[in-house]
C-alpha positions in Angstrom: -53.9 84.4 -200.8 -57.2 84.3 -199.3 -57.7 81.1 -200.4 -54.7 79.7 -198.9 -55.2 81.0 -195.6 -58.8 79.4 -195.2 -57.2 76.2 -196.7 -54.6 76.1 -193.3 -57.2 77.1 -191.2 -59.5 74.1 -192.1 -56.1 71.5 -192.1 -55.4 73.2 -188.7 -59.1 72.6 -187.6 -58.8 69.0 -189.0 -56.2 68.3 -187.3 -57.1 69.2 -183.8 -60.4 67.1 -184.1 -57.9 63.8 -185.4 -56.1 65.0 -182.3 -59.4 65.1 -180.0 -60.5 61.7 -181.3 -57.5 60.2 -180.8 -57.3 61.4 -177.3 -60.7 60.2 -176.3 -59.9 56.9 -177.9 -57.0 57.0 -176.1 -59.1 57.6 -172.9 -62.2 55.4 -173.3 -59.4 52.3 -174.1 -57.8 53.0 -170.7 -60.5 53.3 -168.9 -62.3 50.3 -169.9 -59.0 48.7 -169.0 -59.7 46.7 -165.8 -56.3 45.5 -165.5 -54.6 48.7 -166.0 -53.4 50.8 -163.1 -55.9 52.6 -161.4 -53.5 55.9 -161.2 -53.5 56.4 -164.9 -56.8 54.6 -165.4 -58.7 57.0 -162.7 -57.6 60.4 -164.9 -58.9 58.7 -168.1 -62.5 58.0 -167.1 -62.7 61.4 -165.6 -61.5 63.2 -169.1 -64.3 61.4 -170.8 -67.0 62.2 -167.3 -65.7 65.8 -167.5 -65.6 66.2 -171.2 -69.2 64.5 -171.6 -67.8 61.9 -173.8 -69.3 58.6 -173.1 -73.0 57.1 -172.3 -74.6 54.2 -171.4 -72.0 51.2 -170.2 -69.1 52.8 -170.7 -70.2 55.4 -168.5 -71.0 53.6 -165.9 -67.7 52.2 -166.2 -66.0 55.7 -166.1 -68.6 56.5 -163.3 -67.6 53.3 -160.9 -63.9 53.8 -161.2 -64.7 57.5 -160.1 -66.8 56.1 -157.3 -63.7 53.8 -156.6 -61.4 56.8 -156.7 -63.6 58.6 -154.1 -64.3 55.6 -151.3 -59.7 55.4 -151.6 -60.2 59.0 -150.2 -62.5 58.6 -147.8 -65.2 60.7 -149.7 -68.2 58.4 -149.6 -71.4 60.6 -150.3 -70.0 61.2 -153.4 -68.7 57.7 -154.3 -72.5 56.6 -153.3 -73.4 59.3 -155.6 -71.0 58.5 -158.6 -71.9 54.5 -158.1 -75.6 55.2 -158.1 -75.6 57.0 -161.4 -73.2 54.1 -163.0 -76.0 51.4 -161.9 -78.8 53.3 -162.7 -76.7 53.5 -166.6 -76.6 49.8 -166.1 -78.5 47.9 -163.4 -76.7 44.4 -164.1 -73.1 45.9 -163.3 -72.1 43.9 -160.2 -68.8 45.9 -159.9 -70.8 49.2 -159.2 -72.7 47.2 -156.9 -69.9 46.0 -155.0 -68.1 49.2 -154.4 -71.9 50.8 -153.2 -71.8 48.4 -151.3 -68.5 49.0 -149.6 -69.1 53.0 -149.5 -72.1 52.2 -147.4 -70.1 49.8 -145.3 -67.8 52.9 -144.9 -70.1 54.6 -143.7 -71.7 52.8 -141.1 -74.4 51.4 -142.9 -74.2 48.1 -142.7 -77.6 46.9 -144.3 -77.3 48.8 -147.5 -74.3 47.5 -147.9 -75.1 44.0 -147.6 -78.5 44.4 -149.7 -75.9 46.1 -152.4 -73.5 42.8 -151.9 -76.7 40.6 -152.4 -77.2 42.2 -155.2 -74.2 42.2 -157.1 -74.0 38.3 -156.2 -77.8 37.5 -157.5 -76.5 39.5 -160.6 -73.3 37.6 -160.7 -72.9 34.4 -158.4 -69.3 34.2 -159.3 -68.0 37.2 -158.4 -65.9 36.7 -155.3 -64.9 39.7 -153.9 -68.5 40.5 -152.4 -68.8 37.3 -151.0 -65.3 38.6 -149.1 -67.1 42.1 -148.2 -70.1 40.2 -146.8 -68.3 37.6 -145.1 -66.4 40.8 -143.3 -69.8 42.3 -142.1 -70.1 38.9 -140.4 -67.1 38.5 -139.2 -67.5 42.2 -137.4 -71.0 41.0 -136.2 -69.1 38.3 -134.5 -71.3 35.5 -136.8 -68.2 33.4 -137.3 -70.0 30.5 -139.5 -71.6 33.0 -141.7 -68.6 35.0 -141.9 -66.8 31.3 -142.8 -69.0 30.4 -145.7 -68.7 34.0 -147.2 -64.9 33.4 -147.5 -65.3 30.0 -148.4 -67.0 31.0 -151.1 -64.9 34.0 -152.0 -61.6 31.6 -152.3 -63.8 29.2 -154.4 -64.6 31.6 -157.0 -61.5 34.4 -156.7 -58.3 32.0 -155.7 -56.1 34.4 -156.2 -57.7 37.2 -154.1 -55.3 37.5 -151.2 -57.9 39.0 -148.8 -59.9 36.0 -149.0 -57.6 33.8 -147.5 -56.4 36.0 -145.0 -59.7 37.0 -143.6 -60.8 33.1 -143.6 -57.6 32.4 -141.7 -58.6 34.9 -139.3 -62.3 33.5 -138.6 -60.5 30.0 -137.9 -57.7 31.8 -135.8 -61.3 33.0 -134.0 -63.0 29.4 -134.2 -59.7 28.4 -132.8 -58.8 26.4 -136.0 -55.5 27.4 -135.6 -54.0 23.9 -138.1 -56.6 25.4 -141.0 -55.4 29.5 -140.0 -52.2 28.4 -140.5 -52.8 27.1 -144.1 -54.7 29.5 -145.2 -52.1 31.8 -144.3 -49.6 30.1 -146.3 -52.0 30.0 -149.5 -51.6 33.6 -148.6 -47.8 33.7 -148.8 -48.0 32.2 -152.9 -50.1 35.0 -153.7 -48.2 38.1 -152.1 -45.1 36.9 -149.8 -45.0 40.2 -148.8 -48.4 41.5 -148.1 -48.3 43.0 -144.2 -51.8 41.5 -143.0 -50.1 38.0 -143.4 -47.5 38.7 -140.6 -49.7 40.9 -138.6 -52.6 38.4 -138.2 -50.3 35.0 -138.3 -48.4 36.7 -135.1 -51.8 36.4 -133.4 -52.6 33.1 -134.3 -49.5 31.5 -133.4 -49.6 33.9 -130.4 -53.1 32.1 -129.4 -51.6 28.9 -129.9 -49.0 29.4 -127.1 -46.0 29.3 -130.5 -44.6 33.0 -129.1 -41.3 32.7 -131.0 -43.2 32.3 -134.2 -46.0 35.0 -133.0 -43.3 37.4 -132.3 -40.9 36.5 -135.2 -43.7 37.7 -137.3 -45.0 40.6 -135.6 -41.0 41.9 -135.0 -40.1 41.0 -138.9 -42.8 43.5 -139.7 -42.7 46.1 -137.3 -39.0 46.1 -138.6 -40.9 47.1 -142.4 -42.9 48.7 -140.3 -42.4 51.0 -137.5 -45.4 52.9 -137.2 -48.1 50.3 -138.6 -49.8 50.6 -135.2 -51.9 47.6 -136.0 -49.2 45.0 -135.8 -47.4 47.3 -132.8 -50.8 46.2 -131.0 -51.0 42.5 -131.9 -47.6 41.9 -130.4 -48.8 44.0 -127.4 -51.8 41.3 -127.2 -48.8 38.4 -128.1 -47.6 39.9 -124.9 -50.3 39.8 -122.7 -51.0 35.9 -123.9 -47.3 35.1 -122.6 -47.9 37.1 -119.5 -44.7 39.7 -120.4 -46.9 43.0 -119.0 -43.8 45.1 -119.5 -43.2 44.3 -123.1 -47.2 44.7 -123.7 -47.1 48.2 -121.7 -44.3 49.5 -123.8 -45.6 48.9 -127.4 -49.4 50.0 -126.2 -47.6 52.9 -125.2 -45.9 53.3 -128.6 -49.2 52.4 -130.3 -50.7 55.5 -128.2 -47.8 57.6 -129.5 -48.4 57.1 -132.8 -52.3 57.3 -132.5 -53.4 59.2 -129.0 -56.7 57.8 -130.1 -56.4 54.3 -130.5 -59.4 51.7 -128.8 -57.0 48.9 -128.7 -54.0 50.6 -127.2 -56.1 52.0 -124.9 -58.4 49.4 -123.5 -55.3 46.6 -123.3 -53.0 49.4 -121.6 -56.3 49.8 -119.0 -56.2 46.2 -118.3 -52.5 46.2 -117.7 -53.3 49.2 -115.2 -56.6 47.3 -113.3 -53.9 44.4 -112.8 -51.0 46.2 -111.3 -54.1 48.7 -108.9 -53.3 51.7 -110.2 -57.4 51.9 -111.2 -57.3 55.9 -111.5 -55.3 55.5 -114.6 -56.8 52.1 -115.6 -60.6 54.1 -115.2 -58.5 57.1 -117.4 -57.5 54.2 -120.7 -60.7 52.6 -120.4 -62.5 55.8 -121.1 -60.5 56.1 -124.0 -61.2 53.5 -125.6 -65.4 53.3 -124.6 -66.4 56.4 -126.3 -65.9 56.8 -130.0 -67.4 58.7 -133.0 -66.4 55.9 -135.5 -68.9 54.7 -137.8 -67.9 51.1 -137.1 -65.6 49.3 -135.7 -63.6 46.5 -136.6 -64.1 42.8 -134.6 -60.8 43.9 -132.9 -61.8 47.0 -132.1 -65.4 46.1 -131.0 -63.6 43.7 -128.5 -61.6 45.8 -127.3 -64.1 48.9 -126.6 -66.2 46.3 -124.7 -63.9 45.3 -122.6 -63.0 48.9 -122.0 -66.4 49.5 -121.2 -67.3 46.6 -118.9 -64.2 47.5 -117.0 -65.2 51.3 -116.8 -68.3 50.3 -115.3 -67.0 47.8 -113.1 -64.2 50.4 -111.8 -66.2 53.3 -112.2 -67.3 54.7 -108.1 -71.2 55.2 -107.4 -71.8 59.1 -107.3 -72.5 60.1 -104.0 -75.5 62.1 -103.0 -75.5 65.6 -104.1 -77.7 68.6 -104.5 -81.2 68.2 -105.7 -80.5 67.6 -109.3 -77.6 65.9 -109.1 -73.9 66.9 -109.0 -73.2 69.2 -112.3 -69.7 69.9 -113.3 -67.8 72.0 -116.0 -64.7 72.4 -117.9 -64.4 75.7 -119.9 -61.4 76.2 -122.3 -61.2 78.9 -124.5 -58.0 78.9 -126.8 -56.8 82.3 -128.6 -52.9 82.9 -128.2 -51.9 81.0 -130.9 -48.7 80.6 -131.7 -48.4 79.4 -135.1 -51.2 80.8 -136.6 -53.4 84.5 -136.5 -54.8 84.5 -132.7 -58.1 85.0 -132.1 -59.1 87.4 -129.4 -62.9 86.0 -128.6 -62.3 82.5 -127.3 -60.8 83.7 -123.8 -63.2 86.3 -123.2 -66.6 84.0 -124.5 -65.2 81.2 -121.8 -64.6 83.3 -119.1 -68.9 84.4 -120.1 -69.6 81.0 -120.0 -67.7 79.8 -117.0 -69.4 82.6 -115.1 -72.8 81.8 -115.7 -72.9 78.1 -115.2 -71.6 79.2 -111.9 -73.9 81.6 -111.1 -76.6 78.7 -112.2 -75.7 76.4 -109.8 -72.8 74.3 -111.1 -70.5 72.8 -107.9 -67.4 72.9 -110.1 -66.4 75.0 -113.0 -62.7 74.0 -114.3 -62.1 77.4 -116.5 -58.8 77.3 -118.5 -57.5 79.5 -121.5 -54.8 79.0 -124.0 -54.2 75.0 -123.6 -50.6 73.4 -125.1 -51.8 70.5 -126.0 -50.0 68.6 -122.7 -51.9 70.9 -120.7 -55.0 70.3 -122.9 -54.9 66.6 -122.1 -53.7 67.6 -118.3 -57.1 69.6 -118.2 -59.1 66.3 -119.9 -57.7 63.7 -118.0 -58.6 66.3 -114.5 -61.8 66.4 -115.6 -62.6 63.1 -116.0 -62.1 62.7 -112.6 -64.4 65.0 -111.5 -66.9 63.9 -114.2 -66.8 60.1 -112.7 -68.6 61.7 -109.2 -70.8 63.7 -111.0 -74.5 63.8 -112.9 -73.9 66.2 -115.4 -70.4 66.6 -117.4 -70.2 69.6 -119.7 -67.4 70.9 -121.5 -67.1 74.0 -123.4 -64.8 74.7 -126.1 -63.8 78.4 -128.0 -61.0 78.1 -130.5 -60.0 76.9 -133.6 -61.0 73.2 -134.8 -61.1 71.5 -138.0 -61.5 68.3 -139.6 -59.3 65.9 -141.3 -60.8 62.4 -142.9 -63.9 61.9 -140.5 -61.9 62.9 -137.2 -62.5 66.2 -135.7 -59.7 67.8 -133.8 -59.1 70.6 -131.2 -56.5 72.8 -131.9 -54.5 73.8 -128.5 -52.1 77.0 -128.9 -48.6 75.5 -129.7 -50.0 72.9 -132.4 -48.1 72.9 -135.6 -49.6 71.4 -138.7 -46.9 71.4 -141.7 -48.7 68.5 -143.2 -52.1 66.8 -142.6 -51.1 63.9 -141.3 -49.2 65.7 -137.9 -53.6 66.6 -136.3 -52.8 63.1 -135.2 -50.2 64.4 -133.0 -50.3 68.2 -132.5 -54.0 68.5 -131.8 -56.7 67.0 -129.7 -59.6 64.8 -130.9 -62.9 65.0 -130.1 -63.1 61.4 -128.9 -60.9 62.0 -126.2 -63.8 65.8 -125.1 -66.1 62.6 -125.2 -64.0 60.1 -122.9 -64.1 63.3 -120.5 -67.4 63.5 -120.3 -68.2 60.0 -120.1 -67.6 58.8 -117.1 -70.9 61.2 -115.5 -74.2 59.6 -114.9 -76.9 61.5 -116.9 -76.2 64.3 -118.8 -72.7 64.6 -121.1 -72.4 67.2 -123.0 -70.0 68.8 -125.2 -70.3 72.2 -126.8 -67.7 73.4 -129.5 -68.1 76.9 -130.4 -65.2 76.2 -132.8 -66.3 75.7 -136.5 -63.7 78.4 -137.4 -61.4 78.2 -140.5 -58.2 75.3 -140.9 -55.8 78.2 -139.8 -53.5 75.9 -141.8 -55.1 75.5 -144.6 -53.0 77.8 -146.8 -49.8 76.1 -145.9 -50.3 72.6 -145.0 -48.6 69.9 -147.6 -52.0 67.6 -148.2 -50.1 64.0 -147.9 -52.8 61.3 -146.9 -56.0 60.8 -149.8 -58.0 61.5 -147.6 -61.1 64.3 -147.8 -60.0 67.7 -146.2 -62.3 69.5 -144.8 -61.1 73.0 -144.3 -64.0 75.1 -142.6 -65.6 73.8 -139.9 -66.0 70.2 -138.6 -67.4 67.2 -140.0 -71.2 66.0 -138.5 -70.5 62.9 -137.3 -72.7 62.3 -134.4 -72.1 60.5 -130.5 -73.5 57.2 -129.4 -76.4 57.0 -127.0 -76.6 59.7 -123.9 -74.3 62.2 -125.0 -75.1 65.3 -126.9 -72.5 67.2 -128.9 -73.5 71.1 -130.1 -71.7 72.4 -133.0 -72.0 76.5 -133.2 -72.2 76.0 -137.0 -73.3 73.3 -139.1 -70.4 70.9 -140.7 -68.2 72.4 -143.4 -69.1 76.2 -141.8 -67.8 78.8 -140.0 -68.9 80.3 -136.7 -68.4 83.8 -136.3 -66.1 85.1 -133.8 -68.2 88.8 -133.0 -67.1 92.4 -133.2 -64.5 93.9 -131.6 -65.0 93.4 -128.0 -68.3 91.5 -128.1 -68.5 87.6 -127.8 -68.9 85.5 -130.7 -73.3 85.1 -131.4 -72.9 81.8 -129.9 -71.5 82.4 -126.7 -73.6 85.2 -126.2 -77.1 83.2 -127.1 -75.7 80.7 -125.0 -74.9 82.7 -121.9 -78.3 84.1 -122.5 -80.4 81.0 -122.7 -78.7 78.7 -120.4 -80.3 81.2 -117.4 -84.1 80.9 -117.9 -85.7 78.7 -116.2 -87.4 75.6 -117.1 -86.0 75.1 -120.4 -85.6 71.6 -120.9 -81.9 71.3 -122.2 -83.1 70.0 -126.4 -85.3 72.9 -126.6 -83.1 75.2 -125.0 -80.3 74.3 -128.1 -83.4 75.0 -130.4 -83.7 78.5 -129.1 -79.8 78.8 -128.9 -80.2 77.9 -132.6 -82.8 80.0 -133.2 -81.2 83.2 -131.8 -77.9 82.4 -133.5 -79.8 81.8 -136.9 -81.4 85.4 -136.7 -78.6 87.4 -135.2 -75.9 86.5 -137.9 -78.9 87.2 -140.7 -78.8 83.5 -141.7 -75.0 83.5 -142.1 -74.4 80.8 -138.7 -76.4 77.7 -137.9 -75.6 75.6 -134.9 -76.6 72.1 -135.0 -77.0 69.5 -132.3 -76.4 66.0 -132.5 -76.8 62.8 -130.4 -79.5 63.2 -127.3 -79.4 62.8 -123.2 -81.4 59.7 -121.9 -85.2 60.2 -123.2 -86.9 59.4 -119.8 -85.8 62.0 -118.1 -86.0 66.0 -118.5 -82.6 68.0 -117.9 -82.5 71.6 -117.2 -79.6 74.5 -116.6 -82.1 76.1 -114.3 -84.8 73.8 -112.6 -87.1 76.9 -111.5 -89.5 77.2 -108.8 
């Protein structure tokens, strides 16, 4: 009997090893599959990553359609990561290359990723998807010849890639090849009839060549697909502006800015509509907007439409007058803790209310101090403040509360937001672009301070809808342009610590502290803030500060004698 038992064991052993090898065959088949779909393909590569299953070059094929899975969500440290490892398995794979390259593009860094699209093309010379990617660096570094060739080349060696036609018909909409646009589009149309960036970018083309029932018959047909594709809502906006109908242009920028409170495009055409019809208090209001922005990049578009907004904020923008010695300083304090869809938190009205009080008592002419923003009175408050920021020096604001991060944007959370799913931060809470638009408008020192790296309140509820990476604690670190500094109480991805019981939070209280000695200059001054911080949560909280005031010039809270 004996016998026969370890008989069944070993078939039953047997048989779950045929099963295992069949499954990994399964797996490795899939995922070396290039024409299979990347849904069922994805999972494959990572049961033979996870279950240590494959080396050498079919690794780094398991490894590169990870790193492809992770740039879809946004997540590109890690898809540089993954890629990395898949060339270093093989150095002559010009896929791996190609997608690097596009993860660095992602993320703002634009020479890696053309020395990663060189690359793959020295490895490769037919391979016409990075002659596209290359071509679009061009094309966004407004070298419309380069940017020509790239696509040509692209179309030569990859016919059927769709995005190579389009963005060539989009450089000769630019070069104002509007006969050769036009074809290109329609090579376009035999690939995928249906693809939206067809329609959307045709509409401008036959918008710039004065054919407005053609621009808008496009633009319309796919808004009507389409109703919140906010990137063909703004190209018949422009369509608009070319045929002179301001009304129709102010109606869908207004829509786009519905859908997307922090759209450049929307912003900066809706400002020029504005500067026409002299109303330049809100024109001044859209163009800051649209000039500051924590993207990594923009598109040509966009980068046409921030200048534009910025030139105009300039032009519009009154000289300060002359103030106190040191310039005119102003403050907007906000400290949100009366929530009303999530736990409250006591601190953030009592650690403004500290902080408004002592940049008065340090000399600050105005001190806007406001608790427990809806978000309408949150943007009310911005929107105020900018005001006051375009007549002053220094513009500082101050915000206690709750605030997370959602792909790459960092939001505000005022006290009646309600977040069922991820995608609704677009519309319940408050960016941090529009804390730097506030701000912008001053002539020296901008600073925002966000002593807000608290826990997603919604986390445990929130339907995750968009691929996008989540963060759930904290905000993400990405940094301001030139001249303004932003000061996170914790580093990204951590929480900042609220205090106990009646006490402020170890931020608030460092700061209040610090901001009253006298000659501090303001980057050392965060040091010690950080410093204090650091030591009096015993190495639990670490604020960080990011971006930097104009370097010829020293800035303190308190000048002294």
């Amino acid at each position: 009997m004996l016998r026969v038992v370890s008989l069944t064991f070993v078939t039953l052993i047997a048989s779950v090893a045929i099963a295992t090898a069949d499954q990994v065959s399964d797996d490795l088949a899939l995922c070396r599959d290039r024409q299979a779909d990347m849904q069922a393909r994805a999972p494959a590569c990572d049961n033979l990553l996870n279950a240590d299953r494959v080396t050498g070059k079919d690794k780094a094929i398991a490894l590169s359609v990870r790193g492809n899975t992770l740039i879809n969500k946004r997540d590109y440290v890690h898809a540089i990561e993954a890629l990395s490892m898949a060339i270093d398995l093989d150095p002559d794979y010009a896929i791996a290359l190609n997608l690097r390259g596009l993860a660095y593009e992602r993320k703002g860094q634009d020479d890696l990723a053309m020395a990663d699209y060189n690359l793959a093309l020295q490895k490769r010379p037919t391979y016409g998807v990075p002659y596209n990617n290359r071509g679009v660096i061009h094309l966004r570094r407004g070298a419309l010849q380069s940017a020509l060739d790239d696509f040509n080349l692209s179309i030569k060696y990859t016919p059927k890639f769709l995005l190579g036609w389009t963005n060539r018909a989009r450089v000769r909409t630019l070069m104002k090849d509007f006969n050769g646009a036009i074809a290109d589009f329609a090579e376009a149309e035999k690939i995928d009839p249906a693809a939206p960036q067809i329609a959307s970018n045709r509409c401008i083309t036959w918008g710039m060549m004065g054919k407005y029932e053609q621009a808008f018959a496009d633009c319309n047909g796919l808004i009507e697909r389409q109703p919140r594709n906010v990137y063909v809502i703004n190209n018949r906006a422009d369509v608009s502006m070319m045929k002179g109908d301001l009304d129709a242009a102010l109606k869908d920028y207004n829509t786009a800015i519905e859908i997307n409170p922090n759209n450049v495009r929307a912003h900066s055409g809706r400002g020029q509509i504005y500067e026409r019809r002299k109303d330049l208090a809100q024109a001044r209001a859209d163009y800051r907007a649209a000039a500051y922005s924590l993207t990594r990049f923009d598109e040509i578009d966009v980068a046409r439409a921030r200048t534009i907004a910025q030139e105009r904020l300039a032009a519009l923008t009154p000289q300060a007058p002359a103030g106190a010695p040191g310039g005119r300083r102003v403050a907007l304090v906000i400290g949100n803790g009366a929530y009303k869809n999530v736990h409250a938190l006591p601190n953030p009205p009592r650690d403004s209310k500290l902080i408004a009080s002592v940049l008065k008592d340090v000399g600050f002419q105005t001190v806007i101090s406001v608790s427990d923003l809806t978000r309408d009175k949150f943007f009310d408050a911005l929107k105020t403040f900018a005001e006051e920021a375009e007549k002053a020096d220094w513009a500082v604001v101050y915000y206690a509360g709750h605030g997370f991060e959602i792909g790459g944007v960092n939001y505000l959370v005022p006290v009646d937001a309600k977040l069922a799913a991820d995608k609704d931060a677009e519309t319940q809470a408050v960016a941090l672009e529009q804390v730097i638009a506030a701000v912008g408008a001053a002539r020296k020192m901008r600073l925002v301070v966000l002593d807000a790296c608290r826990d997603n309140p919604f986390a445990p509820t929130m339907q995750r809808t968009l691929s996008l990476k989540l963060v759930d604690k904290g905000f993400s670190n990405i940094e301001p342009g030139a001249g303004f500094m932003v000061v996170y109480a914790a580093k990204h991805g951590e929480t900042a610590m609220d205090g106990d019981g009646a006490a402020n939070s170890p931020f608030a209280t460092a700061l209040a502290r610090e901001i009253k000695e006298p000659k501090v200059e303001i980057r050392k001054l965060f040091d010690i803030i950080r410093d204090d911080v650091w030591a009096a949560t015993k190495h639990e909280q670490q604020p960080f500060t990011y971006g930097s005031p104009p370097g010829r010039e020293d800035f303190y809270f308190v000048a002294g004698k």
